[in-house]
N, C-alpha and C positions, 0 to 999 in steps of 0.2 A: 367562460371559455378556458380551453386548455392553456392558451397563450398567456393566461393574466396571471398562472399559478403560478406563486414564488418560484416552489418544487421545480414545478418544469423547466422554470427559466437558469434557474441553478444546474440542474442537468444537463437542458441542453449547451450552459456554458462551456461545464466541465468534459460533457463528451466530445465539444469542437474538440477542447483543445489537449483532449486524451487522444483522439483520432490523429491530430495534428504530430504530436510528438510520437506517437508509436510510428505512423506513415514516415516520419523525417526520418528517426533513428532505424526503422529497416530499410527504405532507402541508401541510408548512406552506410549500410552496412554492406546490401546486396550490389551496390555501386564499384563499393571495398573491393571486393572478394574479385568481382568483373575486372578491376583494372591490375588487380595481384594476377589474377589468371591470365588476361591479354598481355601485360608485361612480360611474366614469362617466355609465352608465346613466340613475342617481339624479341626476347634475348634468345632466345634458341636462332629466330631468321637471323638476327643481325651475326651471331655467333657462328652459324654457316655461310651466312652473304661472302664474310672475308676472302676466306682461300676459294673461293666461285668465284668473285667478281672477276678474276684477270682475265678466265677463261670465257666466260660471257661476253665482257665488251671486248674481248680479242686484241686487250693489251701483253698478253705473257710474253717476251720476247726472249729469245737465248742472247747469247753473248757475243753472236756476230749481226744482231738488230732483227732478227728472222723472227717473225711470226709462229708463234705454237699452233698445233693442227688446230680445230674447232674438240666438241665434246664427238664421240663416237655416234649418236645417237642420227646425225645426218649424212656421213659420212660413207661412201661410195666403195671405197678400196682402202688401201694404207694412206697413212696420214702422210700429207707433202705441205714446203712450204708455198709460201706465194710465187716463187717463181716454176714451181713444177716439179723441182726436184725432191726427193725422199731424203730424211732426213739420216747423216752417217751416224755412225757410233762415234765418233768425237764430237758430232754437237750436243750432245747430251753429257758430255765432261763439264764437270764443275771448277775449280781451279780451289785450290784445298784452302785459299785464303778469300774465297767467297761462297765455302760451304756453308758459313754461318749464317746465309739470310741471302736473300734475294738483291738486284741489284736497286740502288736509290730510286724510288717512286715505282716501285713496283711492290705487289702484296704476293704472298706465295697459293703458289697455284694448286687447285685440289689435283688429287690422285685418281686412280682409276678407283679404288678401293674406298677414299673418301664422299665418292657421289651414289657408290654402291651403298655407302652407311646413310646420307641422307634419304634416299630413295627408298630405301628400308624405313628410316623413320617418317614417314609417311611427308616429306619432304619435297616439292619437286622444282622447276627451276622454267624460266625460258624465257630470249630475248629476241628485240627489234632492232631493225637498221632505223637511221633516221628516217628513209623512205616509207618507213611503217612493214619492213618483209620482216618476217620472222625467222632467224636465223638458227634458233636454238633452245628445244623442247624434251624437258624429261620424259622417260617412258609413262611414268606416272603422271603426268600433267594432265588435269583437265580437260576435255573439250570447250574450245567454243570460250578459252581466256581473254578477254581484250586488252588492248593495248591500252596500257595506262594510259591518261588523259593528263597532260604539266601543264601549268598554269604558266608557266617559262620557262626560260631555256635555260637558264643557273645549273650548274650540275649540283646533285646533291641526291637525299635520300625521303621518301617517304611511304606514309602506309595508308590500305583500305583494307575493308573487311567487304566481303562479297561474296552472297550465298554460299555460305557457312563457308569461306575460305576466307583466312589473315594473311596477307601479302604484302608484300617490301618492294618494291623499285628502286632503279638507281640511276640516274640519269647523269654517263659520261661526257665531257667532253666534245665527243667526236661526233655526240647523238644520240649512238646506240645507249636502249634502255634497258636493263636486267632485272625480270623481278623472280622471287624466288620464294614461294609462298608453301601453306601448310592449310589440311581441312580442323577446322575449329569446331565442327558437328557435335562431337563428343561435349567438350568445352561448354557448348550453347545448351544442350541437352543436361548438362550439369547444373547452368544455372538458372536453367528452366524449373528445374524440382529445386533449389534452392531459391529460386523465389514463390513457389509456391507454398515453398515452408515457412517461408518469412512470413506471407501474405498470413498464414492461418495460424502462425503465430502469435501476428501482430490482432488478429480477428480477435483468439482467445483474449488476450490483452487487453483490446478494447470492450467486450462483452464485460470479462470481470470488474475490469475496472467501471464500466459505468451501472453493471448491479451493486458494483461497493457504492458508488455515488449514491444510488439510488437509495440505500440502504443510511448510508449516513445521513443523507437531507434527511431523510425521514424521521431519523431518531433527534435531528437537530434542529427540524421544524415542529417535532410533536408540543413542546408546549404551547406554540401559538397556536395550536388543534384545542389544548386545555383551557389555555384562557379566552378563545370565541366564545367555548363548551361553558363556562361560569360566568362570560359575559351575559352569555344569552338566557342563563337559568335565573340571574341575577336582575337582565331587565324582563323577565316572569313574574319576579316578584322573589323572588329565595334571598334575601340580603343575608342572609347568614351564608351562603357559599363562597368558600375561596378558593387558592391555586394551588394543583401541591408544586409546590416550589421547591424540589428536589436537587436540582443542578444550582446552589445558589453561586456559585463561583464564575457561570458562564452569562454573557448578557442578557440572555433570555430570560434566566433564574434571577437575574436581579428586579429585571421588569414585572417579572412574577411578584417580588418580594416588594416593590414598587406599589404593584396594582393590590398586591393581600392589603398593603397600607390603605391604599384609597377606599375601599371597598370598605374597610374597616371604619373608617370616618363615614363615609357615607350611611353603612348601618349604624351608626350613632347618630347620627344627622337627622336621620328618618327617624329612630326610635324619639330623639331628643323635639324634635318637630311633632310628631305624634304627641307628645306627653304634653307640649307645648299648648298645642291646642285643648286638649282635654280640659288641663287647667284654668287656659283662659274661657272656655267654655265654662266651667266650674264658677268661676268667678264672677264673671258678668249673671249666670243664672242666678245667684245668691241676691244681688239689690232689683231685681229683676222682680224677683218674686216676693221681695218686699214691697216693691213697690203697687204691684199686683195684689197684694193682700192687703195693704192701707187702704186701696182704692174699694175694692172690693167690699171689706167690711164697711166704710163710709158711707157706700151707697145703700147696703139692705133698710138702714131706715134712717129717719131725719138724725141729725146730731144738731148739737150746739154751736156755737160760733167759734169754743174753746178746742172743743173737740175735730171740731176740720181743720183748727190752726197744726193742731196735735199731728192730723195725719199728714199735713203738707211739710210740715219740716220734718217727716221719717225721710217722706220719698224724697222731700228732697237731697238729705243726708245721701239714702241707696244713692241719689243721680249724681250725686258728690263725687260718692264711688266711685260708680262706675266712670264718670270723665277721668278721673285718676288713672286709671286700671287703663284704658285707650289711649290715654295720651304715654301710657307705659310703653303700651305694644305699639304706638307706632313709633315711639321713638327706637325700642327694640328693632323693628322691621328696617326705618332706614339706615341703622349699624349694620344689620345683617346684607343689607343692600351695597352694601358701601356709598350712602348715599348723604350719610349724617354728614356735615359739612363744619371744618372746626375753623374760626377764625383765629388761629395761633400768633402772637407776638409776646416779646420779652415780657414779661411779667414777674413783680414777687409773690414768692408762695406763700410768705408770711402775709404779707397788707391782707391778700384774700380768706386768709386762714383766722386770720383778727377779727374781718367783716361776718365771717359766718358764727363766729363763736360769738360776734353782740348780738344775733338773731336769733339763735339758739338758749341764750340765757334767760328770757323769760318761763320757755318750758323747763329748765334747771332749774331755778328757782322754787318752781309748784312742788317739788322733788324732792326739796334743799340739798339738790346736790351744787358740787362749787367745782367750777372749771379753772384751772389752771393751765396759762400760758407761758409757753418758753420757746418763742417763735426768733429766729435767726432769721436776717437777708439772704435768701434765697431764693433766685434769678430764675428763671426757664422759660422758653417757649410752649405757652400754651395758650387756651381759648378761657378767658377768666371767668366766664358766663359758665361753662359746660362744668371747670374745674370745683367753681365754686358749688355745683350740684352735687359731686364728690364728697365737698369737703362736710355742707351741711347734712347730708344723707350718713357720712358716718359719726356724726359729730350727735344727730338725733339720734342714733341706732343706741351710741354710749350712752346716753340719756335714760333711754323708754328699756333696756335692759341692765338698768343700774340697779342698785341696790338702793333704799331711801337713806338720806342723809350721805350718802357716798360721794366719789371723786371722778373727773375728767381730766386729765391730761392729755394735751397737744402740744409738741412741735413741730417745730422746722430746724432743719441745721443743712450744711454742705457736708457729704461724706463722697470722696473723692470726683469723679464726674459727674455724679446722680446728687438729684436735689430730694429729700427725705422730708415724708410729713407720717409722723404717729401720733393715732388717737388711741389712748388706751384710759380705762375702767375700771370699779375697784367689784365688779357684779358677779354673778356665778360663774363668768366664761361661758364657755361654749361647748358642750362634750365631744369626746374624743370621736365616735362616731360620725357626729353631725360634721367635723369640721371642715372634709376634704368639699361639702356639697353647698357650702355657706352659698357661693354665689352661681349656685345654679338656679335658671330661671324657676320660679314658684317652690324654690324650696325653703320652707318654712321650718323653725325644730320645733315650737308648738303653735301647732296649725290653729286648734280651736282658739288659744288669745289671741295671737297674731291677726284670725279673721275679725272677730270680735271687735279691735279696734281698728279695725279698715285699712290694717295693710296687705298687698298684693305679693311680697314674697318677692319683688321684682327691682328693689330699691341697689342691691349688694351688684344682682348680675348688669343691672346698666352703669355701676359706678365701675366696673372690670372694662365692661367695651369702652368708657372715655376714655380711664388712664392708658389699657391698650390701645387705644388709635392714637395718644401723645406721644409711644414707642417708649411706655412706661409699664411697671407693673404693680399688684398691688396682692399680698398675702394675708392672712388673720392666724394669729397663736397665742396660746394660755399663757399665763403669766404665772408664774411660780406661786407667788403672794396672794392671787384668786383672780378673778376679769379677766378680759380678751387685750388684744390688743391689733389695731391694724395700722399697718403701713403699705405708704407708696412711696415707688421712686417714680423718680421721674429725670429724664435728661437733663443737666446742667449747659446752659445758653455758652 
């Protein structure tokens, strides 16, 4: 399903949250711009409100407390005051030391010429009594204005916006309320196509941005495409395929360079298993078919009594063998299993190194060769039964690849935490090709003697898996003077 795909789930992360910040950041761009324009707006009303308001709530008073006319706009004849009478040319005298301003709590009054210039700028004005009558309406005013609605009676200022008009009220004192308002059409119309520009700006934005996404997973997903691709050729059967592991500095490319590893043990594995079998096949068929052939020839006609002894101890010899060679591989199999079980405790490596070399000396002797000891106390954790197969296993090998009349040398010593045992030989060595494959299983350097006196080629690769599972190791190298020589460490207790 589409839902399960990395790909997609990456995308659809990335496009939430590309939608998400493009939609924020043109919002509060287009939000901007609305309240930089409405502000305006609002300081243009508030910036005519002043010199309007006195004539609106019908505070402008002269200087003998008289009421100023109303605006012309409802106005019947000349302007009179509240008592009836028309107003002289000395009430319109200012007093030259209150030309500078109007008197305390009072704001200066527009002009005739000043409502002409709001009215011009598309400005208009008109107020109520507290009874709700409307007392006073620009030529320009709207039809059909309502009377602001106050949530109380506090005098003070505020604003609405109402089909496409931005309007100010002012709620005096006495009651009456004066709003003085302006059409915003233009304004709304502006930031109509200014958000439409945002809107398909922020689209582009989001479109490219989620083909770049799309674009990136892809190229940042493709190796997990290549390693399915050689998973899948690999469990086919192609153990030679690996990854190109191109990006090695990105985590993908390391997993690559991870998996080229495994893959690469694993084709050794198999090869090494393959070979495995072959060999042990090889080998079991050799006493097999001796045994097959003693049998065989015995029966085509009578023999003697000498001559059946004769063929019973061949085949017995072959079944010698082959228990040897089985109890090899399945010791092999339960190392490879993890299954061999060591009973490790403190032990010295000399005492057991002494024990195997008095077992060892009667085949030395047929030989005349002479073992020399220089065995040190030397402690470790190990399993003295498994060890001791180690020790006698290399202790014969120096032996039966000696020279006649030659030398054995063994120790033991302490060399820093590791506890050390060499067996070395005074024999041809080992050549230089042969050396790296000594204890690989069934590898023999001369196969014909080797088989001849019934060994299996398997004595070297199972003394590597003991000392390796003690968390020890063990190496073989030529010796300057002539002979081999092997050592193991092993852990110090």
């Amino acid at each position: 399903m589409i839902t399960q795909s990395i790909k997609w789930r990456l995308q659809a992360w990335h496009g939430f949250l590309l939608l998400c910040l493009v939609t924020g950041l043109m919002t509060g761009f287009y939000t901007y711009e609305r309240r930089v324009k409405m502000q305006a707006v609002d300081n243009e009303l508030l910036e005519a409100m002043t010199p309007l308001l006195p004539r609106l709530e019908g505070r402008g008073e002269g200087q003998r407390g008289r009421r100023l006319p109303p605006p012309r706009e409802f106005d019947d004849g000349p302007p009179r005051f509240e008592d009836g009478r028309p107003p002289r040319p000395e009430d319109d005298f200012v007093p030259p030391e209150d030309r500078r301003g109007p008197p305390a709590g009072h704001g200066p009054q527009a002009s005739e010429r000043e409502l002409q210039l709001l009215t011009s700028a598309n400005i208009y004005y008109l107020a109520w009594r507290a009874d709700g009558t409307q007392t006073v309406a620009s030529a320009n005013a709207p039809a059909g204005v309502p009377k602001p609605v106050l949530s109380g009676t506090k005098p003070g200022k505020a604003f609405r916006t109402r089909a496409g008009q931005r309007e100010i009220f002012h709620l005096v004192p006495n009651g009456t309320i004066a709003l003085i308002g302006k059409s915003i059409t233009t304004i709304e119309a502006d930031l109509r196509r200014l958000a439409l520009a945002l809107a398909g700006i922020g689209a582009g934005i989001v479109v490219v941005g989620f083909a770049g996404g799309w674009w990136f997973a892809t190229r940042a997903l493709r190796p997990i495409a290549a390693i399915s691709q050689a998973a899948r050729e690999i469990a086919e059967g192609d153990l030679a395929r690996r990854i190109n592991a191109s990006e090695t500095e990105s985590e993908l490319g390391q997993l690559a360079a991870v998996l080229n590893s495994t893959f690469t043990r694993l084709d050794a594995a198999f090869a090494q298993q393959k070979q495995f079998t072959s060999d042990a096949a090889h080998e079991l068929r050799t006493p097999v078919a001796v045994i097959l052939t003693q049998i065989q020839s015995t029966l085509n006609k009578e023999r003697s009594s000498a001559e059946y002894r004769e063929t019973l101890e061949a085949c017995q010899r072959a079944a010698q063998r082959m228990r040897r060679l089985i109890e090899s591989l399945l010791e092999l199999a339960r190392f490879d299993a993890g299954q061999a079980q060591l009973k490790q405790m403190p032990f010295d490596l000399a005492a057991i190194t002494r024990d195997c070399a008095e077992l060892v000396q009667p085949l030395a002797q047929q030989r005349g060769i002479k073992i020399f000891s220089n065995l040190e106390t030397a402690n470790s954790q190990v399993d003295p039964e498994r060890l001791s197969q180690v020790v006698t296993n290399l202790l014969t090998n120096a032996v039966n690849y000696n020279r006649n009349d030659g030398e054995v040398r063994v120790t033991t010593q302490l060399n820093g935490n590791s506890v050390v045992l060499t067996v070395a030989d005074t024999g041809p060595g080992i050549p230089a090709e042969h050396l790296p494959k000594i204890f690989d299983r069934f590898y023999r350097i001369d196969s014909a003697r080797t088989s001849a006196q019934g060994r299996t080629g398997l004595g070297l690769a199972i003394c590597k898996l003991i000392v390796e599972a003690h968390g020890g190791s063990i190496a073989a190298i030529n010796l300057s003077g002539g002979g081999a020589e092997f050592t193991v460490r092993l852990p110090k207790t």
